[in-house]
C-alpha positions, 0 to 999 in steps of 0.5 A: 223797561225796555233795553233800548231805553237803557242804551238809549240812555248810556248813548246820551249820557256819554255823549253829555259827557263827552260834549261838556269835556269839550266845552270846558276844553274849549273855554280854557283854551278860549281863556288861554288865548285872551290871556296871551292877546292882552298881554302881547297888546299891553306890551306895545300900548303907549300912555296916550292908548292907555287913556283913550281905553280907559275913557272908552272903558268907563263902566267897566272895572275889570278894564279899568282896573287892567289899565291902571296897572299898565299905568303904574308899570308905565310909571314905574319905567318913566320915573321922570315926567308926568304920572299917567296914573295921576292923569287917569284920577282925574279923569274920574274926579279924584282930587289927590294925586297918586303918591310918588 
């Protein structure tokens, strides 16, 4: 075997190693980044934007079931009035009511 195929070889594998690392650095920070932004836009959204996504989000669960935490937390700081978690179980066809 020729010693320029053994570096050659070294030389790829360092730098596979060295781009994965990046890669996975990236993703986090990525993650990370996505994680602060929804969170700083589910501070400032009100129950009128939390049905409007939610209907836009049909399909989507991960959205869905996102939004109706912020509709219990939005429940949970309006304790009078209407319940926009009861509101979001109609839109998808359910018949109970949410408990109080």
């Amino acid at each position: 075997m020729s010693p320029y195929v053994s570096n050659v070889t070294d030389l790829f594998s360092g730098d596979l190693a060295t781009i994965s690392a990046t890669i996975h650095g990236a993703g986090r920070d990525i993650l990370n980044a996505d994680i602060d932004l929804t969170r700083q836009e589910a501070d400032g959204i009100d129950a009128a934007e939390i049905v409007t996504h939610y209907v836009a989000a049909r399909g989507d669960y991960g959205i869905q079931r996102w939004l109706r935490t912020l509709a219990v937390e939005h429940d949970e700081a309006q304790p009078f009035g209407p319940r926009l978690l009861d509101e979001l179980d109609e839109l998808d066809g359910l018949s109970t009511l949410a408990a109080a």
